[in-house]
N, CA, C and O atoms as a Tinker XYZ file with bonds, in Angstrom:
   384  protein
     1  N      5.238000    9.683000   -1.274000    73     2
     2  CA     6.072000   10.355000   -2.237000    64     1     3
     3  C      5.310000   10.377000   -3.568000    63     2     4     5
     4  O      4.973000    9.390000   -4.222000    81     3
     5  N      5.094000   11.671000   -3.860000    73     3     6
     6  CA     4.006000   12.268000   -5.173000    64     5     7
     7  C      5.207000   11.366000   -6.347000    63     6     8     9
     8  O      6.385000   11.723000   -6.331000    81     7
     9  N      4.808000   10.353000   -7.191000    73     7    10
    10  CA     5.193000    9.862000   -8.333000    64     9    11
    11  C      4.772000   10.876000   -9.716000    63    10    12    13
    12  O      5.577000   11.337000  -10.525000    81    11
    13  N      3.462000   11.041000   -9.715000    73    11    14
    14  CA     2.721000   11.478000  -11.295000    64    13    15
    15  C      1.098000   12.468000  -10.434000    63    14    16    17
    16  O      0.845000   12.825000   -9.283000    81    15
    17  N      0.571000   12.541000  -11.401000    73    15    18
    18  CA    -0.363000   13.499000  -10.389000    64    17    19
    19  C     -1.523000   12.746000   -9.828000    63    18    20    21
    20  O     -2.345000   13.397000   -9.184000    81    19
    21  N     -1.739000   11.216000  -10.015000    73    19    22
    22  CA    -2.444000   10.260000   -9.293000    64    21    23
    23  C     -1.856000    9.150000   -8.693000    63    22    24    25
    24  O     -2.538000    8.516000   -7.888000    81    23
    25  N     -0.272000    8.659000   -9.029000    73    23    26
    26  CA     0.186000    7.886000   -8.445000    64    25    27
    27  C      1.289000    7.954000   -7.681000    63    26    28    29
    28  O      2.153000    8.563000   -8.311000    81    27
    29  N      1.797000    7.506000   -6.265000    73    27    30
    30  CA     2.254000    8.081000   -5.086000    64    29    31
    31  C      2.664000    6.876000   -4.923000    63    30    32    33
    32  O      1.940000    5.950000   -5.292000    81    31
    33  N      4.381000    6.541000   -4.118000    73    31    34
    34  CA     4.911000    5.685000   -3.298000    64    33    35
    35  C      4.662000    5.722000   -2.431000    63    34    36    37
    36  O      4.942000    6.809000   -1.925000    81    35
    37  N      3.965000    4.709000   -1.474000    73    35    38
    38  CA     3.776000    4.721000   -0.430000    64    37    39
    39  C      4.403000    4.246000    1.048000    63    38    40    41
    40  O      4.290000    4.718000    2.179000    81    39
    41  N      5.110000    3.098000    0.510000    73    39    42
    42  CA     5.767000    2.131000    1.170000    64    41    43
    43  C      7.310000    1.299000    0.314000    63    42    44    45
    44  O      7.161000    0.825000   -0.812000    81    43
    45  N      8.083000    1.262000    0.714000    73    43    46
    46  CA     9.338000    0.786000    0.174000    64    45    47
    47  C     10.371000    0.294000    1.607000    63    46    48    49
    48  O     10.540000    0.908000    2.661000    81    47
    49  N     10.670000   -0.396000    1.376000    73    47    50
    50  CA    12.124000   -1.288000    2.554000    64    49    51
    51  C     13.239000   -0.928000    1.831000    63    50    52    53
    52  O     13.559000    0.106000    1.245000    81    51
    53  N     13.831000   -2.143000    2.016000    73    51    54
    54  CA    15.710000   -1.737000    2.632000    64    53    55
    55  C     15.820000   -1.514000    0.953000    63    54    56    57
    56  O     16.492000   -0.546000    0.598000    81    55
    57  N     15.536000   -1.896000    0.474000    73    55    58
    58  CA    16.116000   -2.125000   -1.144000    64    57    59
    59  C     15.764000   -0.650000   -1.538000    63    58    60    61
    60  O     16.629000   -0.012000   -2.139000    81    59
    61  N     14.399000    0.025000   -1.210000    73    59    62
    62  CA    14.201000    1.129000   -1.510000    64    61    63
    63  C     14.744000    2.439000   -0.769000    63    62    64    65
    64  O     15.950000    2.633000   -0.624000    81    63
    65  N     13.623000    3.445000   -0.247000    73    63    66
    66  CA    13.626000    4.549000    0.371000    64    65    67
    67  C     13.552000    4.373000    1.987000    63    66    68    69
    68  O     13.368000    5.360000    2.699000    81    67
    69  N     13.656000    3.490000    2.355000    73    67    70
    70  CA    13.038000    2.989000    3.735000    64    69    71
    71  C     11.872000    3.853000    4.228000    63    70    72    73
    72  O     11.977000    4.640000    5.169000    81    71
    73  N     10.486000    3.598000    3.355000    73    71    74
    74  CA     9.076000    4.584000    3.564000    64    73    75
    75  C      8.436000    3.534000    5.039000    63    74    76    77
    76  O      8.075000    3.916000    6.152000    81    75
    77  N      8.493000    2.316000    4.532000    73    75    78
    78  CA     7.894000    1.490000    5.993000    64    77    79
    79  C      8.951000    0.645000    5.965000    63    78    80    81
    80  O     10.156000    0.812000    5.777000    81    79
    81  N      7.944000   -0.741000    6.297000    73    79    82
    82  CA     8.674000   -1.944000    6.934000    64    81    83
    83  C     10.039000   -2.164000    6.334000    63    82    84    85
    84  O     10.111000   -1.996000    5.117000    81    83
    85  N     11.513000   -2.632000    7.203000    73    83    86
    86  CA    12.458000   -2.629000    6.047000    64    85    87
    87  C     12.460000   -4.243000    5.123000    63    86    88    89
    88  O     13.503000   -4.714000    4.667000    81    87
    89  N     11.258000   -4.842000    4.997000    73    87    90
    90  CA    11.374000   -5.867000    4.257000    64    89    91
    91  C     10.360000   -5.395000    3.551000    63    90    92    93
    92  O     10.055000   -6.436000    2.968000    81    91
    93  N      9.740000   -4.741000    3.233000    73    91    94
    94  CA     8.747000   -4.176000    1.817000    64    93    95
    95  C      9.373000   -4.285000    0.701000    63    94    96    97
    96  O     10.582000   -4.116000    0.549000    81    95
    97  N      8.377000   -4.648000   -0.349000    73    95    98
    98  CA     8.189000   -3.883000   -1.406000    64    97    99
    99  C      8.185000   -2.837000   -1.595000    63    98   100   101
   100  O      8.555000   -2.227000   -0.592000    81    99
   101  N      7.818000   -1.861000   -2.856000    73    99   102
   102  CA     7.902000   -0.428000   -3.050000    64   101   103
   103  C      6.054000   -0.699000   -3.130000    63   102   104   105
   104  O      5.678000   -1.382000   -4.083000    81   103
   105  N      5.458000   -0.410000   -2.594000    73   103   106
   106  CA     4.094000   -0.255000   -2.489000    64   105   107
   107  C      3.622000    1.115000   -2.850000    63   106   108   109
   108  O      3.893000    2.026000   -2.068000    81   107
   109  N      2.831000    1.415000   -4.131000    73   107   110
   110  CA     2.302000    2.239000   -4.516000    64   109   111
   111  C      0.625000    2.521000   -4.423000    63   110   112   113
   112  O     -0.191000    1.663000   -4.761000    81   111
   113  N      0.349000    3.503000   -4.049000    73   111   114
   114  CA    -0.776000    3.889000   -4.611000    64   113   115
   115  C     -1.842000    4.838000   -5.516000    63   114   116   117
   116  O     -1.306000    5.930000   -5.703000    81   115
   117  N     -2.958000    4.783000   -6.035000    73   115   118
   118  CA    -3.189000    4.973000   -7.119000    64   117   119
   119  C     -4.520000    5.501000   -6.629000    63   118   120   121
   120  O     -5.386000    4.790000   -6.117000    81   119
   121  N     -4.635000    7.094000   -6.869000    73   119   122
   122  CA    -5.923000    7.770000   -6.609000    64   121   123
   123  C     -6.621000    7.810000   -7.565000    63   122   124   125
   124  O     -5.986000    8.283000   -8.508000    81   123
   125  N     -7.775000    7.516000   -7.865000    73   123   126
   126  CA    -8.725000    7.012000   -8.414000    64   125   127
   127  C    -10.094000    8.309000   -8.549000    63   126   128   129
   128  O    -11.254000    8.229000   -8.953000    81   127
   129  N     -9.362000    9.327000   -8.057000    73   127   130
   130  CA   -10.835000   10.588000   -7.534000    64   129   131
   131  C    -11.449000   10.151000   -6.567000    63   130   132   133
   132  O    -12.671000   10.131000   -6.718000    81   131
   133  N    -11.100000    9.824000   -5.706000    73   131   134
   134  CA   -11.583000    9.489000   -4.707000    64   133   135
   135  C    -10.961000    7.865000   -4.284000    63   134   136   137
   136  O     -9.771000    7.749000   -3.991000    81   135
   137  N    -11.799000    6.778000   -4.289000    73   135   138
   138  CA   -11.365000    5.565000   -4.235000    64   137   139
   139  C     -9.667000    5.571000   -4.548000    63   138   140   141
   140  O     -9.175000    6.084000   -5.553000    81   139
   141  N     -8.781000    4.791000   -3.315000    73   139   142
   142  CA    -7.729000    4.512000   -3.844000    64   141   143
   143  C     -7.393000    3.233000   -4.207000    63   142   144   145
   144  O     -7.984000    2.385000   -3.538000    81   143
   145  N     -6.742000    2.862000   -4.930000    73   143   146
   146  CA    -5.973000    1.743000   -4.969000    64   145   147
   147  C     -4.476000    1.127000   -4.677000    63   146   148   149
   148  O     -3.582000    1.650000   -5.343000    81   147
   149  N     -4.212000    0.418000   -4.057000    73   147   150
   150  CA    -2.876000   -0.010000   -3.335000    64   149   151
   151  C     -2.418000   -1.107000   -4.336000    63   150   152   153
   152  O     -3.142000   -2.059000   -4.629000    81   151
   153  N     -1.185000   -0.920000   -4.838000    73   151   154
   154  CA    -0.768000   -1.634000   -5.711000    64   153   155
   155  C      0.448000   -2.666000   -4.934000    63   154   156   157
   156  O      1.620000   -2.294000   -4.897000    81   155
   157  N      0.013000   -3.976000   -4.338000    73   155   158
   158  CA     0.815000   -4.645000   -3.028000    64   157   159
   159  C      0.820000   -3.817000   -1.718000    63   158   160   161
   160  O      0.756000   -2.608000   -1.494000    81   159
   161  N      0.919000   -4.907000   -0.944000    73   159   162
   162  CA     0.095000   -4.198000    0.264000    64   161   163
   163  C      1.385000   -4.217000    1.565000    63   162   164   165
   164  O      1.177000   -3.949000    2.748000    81   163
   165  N      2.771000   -4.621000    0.931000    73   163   166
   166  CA     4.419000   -5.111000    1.938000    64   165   167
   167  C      3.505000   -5.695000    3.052000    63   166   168   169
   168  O      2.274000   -5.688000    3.046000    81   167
   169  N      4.456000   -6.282000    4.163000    73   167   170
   170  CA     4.725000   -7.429000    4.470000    64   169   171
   171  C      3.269000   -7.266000    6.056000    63   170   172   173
   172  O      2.968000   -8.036000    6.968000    81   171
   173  N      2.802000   -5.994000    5.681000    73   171   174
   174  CA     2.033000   -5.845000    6.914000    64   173   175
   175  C      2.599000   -5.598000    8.560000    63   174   176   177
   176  O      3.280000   -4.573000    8.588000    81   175
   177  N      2.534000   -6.018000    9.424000    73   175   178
   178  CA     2.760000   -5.508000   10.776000    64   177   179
   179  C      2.907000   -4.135000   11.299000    63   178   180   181
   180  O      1.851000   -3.574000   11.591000    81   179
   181  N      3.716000   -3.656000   11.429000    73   179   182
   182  CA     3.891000   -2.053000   11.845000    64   181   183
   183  C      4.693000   -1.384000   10.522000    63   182   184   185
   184  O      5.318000   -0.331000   10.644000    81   183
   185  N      4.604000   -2.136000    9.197000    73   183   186
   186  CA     4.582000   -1.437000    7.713000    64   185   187
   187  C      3.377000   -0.824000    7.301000    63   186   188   189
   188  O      3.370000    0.243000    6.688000    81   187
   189  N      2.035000   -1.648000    7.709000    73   187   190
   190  CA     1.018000   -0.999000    7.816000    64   189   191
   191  C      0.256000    0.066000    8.402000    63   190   192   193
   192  O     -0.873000    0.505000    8.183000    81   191
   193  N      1.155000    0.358000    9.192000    73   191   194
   194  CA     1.328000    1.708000   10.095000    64   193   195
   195  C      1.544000    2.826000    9.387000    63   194   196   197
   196  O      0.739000    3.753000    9.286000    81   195
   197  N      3.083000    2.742000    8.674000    73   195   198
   198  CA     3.470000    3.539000    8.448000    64   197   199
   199  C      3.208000    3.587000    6.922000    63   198   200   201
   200  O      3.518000    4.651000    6.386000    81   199
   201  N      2.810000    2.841000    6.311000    73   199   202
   202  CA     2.359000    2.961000    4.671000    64   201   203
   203  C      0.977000    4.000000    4.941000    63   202   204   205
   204  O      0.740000    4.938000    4.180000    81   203
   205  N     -0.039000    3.619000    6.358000    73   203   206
   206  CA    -0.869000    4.430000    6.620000    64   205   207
   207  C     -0.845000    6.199000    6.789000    63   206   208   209
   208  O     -1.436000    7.204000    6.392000    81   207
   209  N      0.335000    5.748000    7.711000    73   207   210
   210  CA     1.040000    7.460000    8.033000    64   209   211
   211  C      1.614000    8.323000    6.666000    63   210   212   213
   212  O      1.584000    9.542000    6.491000    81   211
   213  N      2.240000    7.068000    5.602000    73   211   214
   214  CA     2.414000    8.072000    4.320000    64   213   215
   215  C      1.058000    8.253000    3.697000    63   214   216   217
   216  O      0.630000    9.406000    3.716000    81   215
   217  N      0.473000    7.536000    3.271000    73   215   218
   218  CA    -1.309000    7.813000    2.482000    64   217   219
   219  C     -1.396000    9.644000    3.121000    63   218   220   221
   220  O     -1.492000   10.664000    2.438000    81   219
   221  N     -1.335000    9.541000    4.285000    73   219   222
   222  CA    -2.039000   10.586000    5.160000    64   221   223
   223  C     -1.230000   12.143000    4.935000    63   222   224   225
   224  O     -1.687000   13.284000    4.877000    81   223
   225  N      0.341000   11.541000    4.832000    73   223   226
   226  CA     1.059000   12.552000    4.616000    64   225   227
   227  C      0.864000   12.881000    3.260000    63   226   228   229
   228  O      0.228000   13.932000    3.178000    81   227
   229  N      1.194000   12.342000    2.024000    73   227   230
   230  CA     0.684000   12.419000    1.014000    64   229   231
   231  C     -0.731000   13.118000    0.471000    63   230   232   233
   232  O     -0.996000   13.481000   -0.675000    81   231
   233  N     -1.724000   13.201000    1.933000    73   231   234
   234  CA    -3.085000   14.326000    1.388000    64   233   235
   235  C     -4.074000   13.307000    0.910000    63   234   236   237
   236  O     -5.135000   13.548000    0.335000    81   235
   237  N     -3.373000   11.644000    1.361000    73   235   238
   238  CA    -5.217000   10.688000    0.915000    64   237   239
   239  C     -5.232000   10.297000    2.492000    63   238   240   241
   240  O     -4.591000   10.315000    3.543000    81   239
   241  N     -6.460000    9.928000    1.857000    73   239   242
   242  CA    -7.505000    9.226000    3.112000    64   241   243
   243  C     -7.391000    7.672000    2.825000    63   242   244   245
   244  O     -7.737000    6.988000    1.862000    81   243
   245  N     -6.620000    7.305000    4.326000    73   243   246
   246  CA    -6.270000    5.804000    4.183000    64   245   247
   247  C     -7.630000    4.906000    4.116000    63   246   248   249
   248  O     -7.637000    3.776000    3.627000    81   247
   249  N     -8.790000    5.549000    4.672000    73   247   250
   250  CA    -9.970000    4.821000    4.676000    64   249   251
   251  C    -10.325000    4.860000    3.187000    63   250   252   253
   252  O    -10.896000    3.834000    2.817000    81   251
   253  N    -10.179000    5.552000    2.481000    73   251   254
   254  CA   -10.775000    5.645000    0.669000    64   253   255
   255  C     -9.764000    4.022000    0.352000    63   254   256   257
   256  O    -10.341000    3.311000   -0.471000    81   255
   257  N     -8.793000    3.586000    0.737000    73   255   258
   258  CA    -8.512000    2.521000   -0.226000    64   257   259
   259  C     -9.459000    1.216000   -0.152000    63   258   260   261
   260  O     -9.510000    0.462000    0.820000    81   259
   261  N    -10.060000    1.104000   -1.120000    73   259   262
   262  CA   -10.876000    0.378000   -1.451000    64   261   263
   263  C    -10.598000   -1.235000   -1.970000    63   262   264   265
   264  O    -11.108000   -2.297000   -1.613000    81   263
   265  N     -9.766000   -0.976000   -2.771000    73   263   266
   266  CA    -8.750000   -2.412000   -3.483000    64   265   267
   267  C     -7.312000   -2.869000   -3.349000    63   266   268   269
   268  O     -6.536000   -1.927000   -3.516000    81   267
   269  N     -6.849000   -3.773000   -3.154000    73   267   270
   270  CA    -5.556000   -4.056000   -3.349000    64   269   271
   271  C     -5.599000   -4.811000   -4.413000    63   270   272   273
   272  O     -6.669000   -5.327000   -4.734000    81   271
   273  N     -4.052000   -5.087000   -5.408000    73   271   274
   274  CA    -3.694000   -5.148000   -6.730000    64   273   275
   275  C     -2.254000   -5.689000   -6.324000    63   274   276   277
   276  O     -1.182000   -5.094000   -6.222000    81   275
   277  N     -2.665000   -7.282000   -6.088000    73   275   278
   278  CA    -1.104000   -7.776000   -5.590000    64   277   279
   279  C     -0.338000   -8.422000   -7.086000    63   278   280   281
   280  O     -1.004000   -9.090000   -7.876000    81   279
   281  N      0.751000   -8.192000   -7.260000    73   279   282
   282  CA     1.220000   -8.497000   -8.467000    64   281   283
   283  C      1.628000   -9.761000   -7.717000    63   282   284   285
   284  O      0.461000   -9.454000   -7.473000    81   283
   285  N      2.106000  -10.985000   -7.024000    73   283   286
   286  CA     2.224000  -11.699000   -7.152000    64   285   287
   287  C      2.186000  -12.050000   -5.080000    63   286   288   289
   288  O      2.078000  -11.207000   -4.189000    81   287
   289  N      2.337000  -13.733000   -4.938000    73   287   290
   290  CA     2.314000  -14.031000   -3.643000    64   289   291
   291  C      3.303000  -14.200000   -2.850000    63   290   292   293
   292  O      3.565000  -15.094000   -2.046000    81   291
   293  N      3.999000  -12.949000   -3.248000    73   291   294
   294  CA     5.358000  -13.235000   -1.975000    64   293   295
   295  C      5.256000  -12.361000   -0.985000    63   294   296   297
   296  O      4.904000  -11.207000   -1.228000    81   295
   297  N      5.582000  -12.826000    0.436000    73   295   298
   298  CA     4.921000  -11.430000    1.811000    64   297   299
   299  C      5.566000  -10.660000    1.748000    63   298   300   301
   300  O      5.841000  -10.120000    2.820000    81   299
   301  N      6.086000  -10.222000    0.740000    73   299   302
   302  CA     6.584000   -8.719000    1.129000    64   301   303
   303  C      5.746000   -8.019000   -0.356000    63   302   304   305
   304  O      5.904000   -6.885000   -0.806000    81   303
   305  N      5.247000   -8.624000   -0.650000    73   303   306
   306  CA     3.625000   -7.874000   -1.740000    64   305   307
   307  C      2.810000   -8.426000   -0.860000    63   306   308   309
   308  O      2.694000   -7.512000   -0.044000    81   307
   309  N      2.139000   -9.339000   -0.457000    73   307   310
   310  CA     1.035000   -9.493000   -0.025000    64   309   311
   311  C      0.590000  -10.073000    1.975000    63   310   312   313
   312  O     -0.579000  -10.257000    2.316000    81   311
   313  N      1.920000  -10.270000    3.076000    73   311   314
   314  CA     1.413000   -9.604000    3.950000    64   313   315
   315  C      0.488000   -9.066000    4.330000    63   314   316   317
   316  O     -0.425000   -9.590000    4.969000    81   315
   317  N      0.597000   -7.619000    3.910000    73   315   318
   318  CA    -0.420000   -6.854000    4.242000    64   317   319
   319  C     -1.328000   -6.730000    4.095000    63   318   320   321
   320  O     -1.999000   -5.731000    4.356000    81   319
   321  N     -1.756000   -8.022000    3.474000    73   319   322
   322  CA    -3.528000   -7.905000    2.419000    64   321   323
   323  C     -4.448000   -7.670000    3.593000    63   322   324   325
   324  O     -5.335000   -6.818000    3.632000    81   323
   325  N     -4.073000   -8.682000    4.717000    73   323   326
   326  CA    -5.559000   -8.820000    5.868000    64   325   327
   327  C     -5.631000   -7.616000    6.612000    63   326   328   329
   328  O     -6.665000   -7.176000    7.116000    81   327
   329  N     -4.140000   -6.920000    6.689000    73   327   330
   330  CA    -4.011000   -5.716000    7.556000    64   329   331
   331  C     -5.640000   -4.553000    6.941000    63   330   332   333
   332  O     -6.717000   -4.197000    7.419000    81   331
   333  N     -4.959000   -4.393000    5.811000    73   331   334
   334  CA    -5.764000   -3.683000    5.069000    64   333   335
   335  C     -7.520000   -4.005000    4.580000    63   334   336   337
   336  O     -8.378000   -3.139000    4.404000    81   335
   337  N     -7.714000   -5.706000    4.423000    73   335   338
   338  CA    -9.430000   -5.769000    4.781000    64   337   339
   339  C     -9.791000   -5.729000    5.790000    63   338   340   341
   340  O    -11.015000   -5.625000    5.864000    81   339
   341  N     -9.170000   -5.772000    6.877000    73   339   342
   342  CA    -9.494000   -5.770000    8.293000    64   341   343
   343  C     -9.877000   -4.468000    8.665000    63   342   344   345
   344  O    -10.922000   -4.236000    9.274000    81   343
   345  N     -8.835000   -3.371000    8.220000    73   343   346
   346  CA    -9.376000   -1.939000    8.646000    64   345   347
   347  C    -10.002000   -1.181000    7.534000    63   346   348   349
   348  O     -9.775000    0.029000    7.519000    81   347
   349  N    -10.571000   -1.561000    6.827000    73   347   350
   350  CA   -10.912000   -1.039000    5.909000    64   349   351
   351  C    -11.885000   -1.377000    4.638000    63   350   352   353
   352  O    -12.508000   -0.631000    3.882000    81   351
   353  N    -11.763000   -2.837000    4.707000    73   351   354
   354  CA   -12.810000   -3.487000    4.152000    64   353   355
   355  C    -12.081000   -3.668000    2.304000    63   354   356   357
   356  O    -12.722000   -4.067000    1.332000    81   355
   357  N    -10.925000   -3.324000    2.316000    73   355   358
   358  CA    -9.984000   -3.605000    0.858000    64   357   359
   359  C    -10.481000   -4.828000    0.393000    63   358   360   361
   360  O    -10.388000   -5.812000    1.127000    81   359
   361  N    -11.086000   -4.933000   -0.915000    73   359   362
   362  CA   -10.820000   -6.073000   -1.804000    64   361   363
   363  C     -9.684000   -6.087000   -2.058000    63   362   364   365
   364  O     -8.800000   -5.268000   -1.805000    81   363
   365  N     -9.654000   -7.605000   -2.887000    73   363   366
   366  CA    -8.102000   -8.122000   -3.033000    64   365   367
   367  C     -8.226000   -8.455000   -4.413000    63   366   368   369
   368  O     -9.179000   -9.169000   -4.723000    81   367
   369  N     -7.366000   -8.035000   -5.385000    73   367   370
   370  CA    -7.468000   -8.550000   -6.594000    64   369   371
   371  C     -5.692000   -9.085000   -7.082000    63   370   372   373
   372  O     -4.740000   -8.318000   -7.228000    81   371
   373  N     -5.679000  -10.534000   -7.243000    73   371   374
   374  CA    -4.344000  -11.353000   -7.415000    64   373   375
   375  C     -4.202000  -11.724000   -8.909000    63   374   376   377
   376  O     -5.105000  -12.262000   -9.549000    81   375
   377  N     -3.065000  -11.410000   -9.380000    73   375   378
   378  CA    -2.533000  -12.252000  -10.129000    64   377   379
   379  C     -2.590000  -14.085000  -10.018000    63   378   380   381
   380  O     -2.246000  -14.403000   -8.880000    81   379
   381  N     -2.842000  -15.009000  -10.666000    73   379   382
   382  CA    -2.501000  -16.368000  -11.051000    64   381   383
   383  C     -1.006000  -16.634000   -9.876000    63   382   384
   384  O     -0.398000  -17.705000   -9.883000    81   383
């Protein structure tokens, strides 16, 4: 879901839009001209699926995300961190 003309919802649960997993966060991402950035990565499992399937619907390339940008360590922000270095090779950049 197009937010601004570089930043896009990607993922949201029960509290939100139900985009993926229903225990997510609202997981955004952030096109960069290329390189994206994932701002929390929800809780991972078959959220990572479908946060994938939105990137794609949305017109990015799930392979361009390059970084994750977890605002803090609770699994429904950060879950998905390994999903995402695993297929993709995402750095991880954490808050304290």
């Amino acid at each position: 879901m197009r937010l601004t003309d570089r930043v896009y919802l990607v993922g949201s649960g029960a509290n939100g839009f139900y985009l993926s997993h229903a225990s997510d966060c609202s997981v955004y991402a952030v096109d960069c001209d290329g390189p994206i950035v994932l701002v929390d990565a929800g809780v991972g499992y078959e959220g990572t699926d479908l946060i994938w399937q939105n990137l794609l619907r949305d017109g990015l390339d799930p392979n361009s995300v390059t970084h994750l940008l977890l605002t803090h360590k609770h699994a429904d922000h950060s879950g998905g961190a390994v999903d995402w270095h695993e297929r993709v090779g995402a750095k991880t950049m954490a808050t304290a």
